[in-house]
C-alpha positions in Angstrom: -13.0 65.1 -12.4 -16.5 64.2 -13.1 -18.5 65.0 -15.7 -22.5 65.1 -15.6 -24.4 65.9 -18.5 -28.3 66.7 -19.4 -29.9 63.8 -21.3 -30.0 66.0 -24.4 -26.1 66.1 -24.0 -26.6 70.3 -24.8 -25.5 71.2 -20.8 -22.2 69.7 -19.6 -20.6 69.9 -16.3 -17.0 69.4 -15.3 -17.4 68.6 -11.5 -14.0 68.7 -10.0 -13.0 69.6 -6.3 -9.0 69.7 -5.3 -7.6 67.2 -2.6 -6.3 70.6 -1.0 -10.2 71.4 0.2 -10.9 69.5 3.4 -14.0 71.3 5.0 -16.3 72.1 2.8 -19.3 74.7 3.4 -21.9 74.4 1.5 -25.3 76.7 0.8 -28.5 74.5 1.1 -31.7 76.3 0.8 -34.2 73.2 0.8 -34.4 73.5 -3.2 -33.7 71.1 -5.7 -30.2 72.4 -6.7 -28.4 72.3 -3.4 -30.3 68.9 -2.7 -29.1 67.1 -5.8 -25.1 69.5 -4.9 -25.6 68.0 -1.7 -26.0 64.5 -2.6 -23.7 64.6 -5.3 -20.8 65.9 -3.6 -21.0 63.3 -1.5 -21.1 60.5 -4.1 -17.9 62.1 -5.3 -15.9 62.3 -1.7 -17.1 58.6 -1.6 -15.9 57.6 -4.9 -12.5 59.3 -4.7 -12.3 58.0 -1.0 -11.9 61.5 0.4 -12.6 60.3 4.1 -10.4 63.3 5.7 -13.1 65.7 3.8 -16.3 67.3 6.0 -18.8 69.0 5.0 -20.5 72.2 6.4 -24.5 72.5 5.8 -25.2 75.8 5.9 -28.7 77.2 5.7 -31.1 80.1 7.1 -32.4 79.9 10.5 -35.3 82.5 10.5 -36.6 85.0 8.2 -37.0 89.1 8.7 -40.0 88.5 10.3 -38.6 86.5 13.1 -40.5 83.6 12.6 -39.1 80.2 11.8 -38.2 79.9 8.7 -39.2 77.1 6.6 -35.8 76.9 5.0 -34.2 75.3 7.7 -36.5 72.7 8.4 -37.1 71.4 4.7 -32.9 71.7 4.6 -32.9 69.8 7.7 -35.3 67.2 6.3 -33.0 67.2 3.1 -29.8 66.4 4.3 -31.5 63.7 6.2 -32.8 62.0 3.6 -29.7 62.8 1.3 -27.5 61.0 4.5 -30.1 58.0 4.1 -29.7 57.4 0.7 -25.9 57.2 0.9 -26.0 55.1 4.2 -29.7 53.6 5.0 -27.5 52.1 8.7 -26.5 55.7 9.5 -27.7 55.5 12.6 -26.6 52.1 13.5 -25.5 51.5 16.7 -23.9 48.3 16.4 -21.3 49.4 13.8 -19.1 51.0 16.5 -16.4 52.7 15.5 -16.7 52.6 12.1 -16.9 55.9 10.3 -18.9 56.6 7.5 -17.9 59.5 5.3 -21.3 61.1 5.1 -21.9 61.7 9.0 -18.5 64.0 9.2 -20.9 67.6 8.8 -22.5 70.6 11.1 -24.9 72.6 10.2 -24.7 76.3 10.7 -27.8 78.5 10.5 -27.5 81.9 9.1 -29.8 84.4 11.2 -31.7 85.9 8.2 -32.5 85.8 4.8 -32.2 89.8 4.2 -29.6 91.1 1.7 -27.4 92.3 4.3 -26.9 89.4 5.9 -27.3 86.8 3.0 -23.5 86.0 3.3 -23.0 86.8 7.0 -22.3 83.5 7.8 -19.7 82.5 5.5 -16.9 85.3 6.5 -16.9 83.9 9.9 -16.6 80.0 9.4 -13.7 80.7 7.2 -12.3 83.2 9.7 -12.5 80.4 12.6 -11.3 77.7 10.3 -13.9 75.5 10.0 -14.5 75.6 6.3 -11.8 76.2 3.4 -14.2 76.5 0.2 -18.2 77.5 -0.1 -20.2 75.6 -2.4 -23.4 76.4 -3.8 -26.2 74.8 -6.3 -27.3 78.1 -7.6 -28.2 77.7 -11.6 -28.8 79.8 -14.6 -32.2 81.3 -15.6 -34.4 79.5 -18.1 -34.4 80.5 -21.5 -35.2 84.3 -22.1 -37.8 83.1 -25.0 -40.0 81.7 -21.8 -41.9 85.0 -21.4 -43.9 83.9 -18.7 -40.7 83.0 -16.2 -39.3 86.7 -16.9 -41.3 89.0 -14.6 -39.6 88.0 -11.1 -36.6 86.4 -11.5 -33.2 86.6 -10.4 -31.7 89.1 -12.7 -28.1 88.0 -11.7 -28.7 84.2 -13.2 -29.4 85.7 -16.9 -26.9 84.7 -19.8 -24.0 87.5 -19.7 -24.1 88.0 -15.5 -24.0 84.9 -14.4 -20.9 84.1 -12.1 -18.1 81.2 -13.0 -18.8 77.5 -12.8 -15.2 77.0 -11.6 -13.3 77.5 -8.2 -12.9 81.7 -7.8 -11.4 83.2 -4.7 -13.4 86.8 -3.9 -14.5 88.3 -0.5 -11.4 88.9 2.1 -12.3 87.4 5.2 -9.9 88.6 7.5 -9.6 92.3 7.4 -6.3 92.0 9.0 -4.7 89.9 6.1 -5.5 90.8 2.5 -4.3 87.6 1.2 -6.9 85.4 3.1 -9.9 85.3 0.2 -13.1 82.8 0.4 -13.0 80.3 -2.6 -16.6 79.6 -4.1 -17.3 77.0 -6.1 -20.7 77.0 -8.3 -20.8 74.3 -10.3 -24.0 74.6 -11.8 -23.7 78.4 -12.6 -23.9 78.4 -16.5 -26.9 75.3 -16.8 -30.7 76.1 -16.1 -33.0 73.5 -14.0 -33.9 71.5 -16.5 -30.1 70.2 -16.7 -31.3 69.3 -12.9 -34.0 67.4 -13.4 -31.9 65.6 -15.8 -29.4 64.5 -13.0 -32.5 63.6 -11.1 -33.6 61.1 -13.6 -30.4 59.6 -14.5 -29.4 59.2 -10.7 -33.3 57.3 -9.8 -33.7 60.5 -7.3 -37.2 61.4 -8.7 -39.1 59.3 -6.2 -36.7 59.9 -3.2 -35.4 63.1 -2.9 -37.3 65.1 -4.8 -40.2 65.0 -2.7 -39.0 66.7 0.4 -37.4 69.5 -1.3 -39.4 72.9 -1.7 -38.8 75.7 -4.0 -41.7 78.0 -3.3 -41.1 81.3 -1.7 -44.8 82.6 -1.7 -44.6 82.5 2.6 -41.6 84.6 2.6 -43.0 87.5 -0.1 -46.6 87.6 1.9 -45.6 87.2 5.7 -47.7 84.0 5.6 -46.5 80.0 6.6 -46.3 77.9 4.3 -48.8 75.5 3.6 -47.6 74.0 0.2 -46.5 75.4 -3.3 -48.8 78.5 -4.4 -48.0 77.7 -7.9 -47.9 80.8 -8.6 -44.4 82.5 -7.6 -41.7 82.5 -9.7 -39.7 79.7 -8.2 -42.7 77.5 -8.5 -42.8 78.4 -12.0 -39.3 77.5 -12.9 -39.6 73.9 -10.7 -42.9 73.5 -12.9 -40.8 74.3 -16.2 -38.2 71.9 -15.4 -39.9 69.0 -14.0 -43.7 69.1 -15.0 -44.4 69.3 -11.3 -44.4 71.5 -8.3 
């Protein structure tokens, strides 16, 4: 077990993931949250010298619109740089054989971003045995006495509906057997953002990997590319709240 804590020492996380869990999927959106999940996991599976451990990357390939979508490519640019900060010779040739535990992942690309299909991709990696636990670095809404980060939010992060920040097993994915659940795993489900930009801080990631995540959703709401945070949807809000900076 590891435990991370905000600076404050008010949020505390237990981090702990069983030797039984050998592929693990996890959700990354391009944020902040699954960026620092992302990075961390794998400075844990180092540390406890889990080498027989994958990871799966799973992100969203195209929005509802059928257009790229710009998750995928800042996730793609994340877990490249998260794989460079753990291993700058990652793509070293003349280290031969030699395996480094953060190249042992696949990314898998979910084929929209609509409701229906939000979890679509999940079901099926577990059904063809390629992952045995889902991850993700979804948090808890700020405060409710921030009235200005209330109209727009995520109803289902609020204090009293929030989902458990320990290892659950929910969703049959095999119809055929009712025994065969998906274990989830959201560590960060009871601590807001600002309990992130903590980690950031502590863990020097400020100037590194923050920079090439992205938390706006402006593009997806208005059918428009992106071309940098509008500042003023509600994810931009709450990444402004936390860490003084879009």
């Amino acid at each position: 077990m590891e435990i991370l804590s905000s600076i404050d020492n008010t949020q505390i996380v237990e981090f702990d993931l069983p030797d039984k869990f050998k592929k693990i999927g996890i959700n990354i959106s391009g944020g902040l949250d699954s960026a620092f999940l992302l990075w961390f996991l794998i400075k844990y599976l180092k540390k406890h010298k889990r080498t027989d451990t994958e990871i799966v990357a799973i992100s969203i390939g195209q929005n509802d619109y059928g257009k790229k979508h710009w998750n995928s490519i800042v996730s793609a640019q994340v877990i490249d740089k998260v794989l460079r900060l753990h291993d700058s010779n990652i793509n070293d040739s003349t280290r031969g054989n030699e395996q480094s535990i953060v190249t042992t992942h696949f990314t898998y690309y979910r084929p929209s971003q609509h409701v229906s299909q939000s979890h679509e991709m999940e079901p099926k990696l577990f059904k063809l045995g390629l992952i045995d636990i889902v991850m993700a670095g979804k948090t808890a809404n700020p405060p409710s006495n921030f009235e200005n980060l209330l109209e727009g939010r995520d109803e289902s992060r609020d204090a009293g509906k929030r989902t458990s920040n320990e290892i659950v097993y929910g969703g049959q994915y095999d119809f055929n057997n009712e025994n065969k659940k998906m274990a989830w795993y959201i560590p960060f489900a009871n601590i807001n953002k600002q309990f992130i930009r903590d980690q950031y801080v502590k863990f020097n990631l400020m100037d590194t990997l923050h920079p090439v995540t992205r938390s706006c959703e402006h593009c997806l709401e208005t059918d428009q590319e992106w071309n940098g945070p509008c500042k003023n949807c509600w994810w931009c809000k709450e990444r402004y709240w936390a860490f003084g900076k879009y």
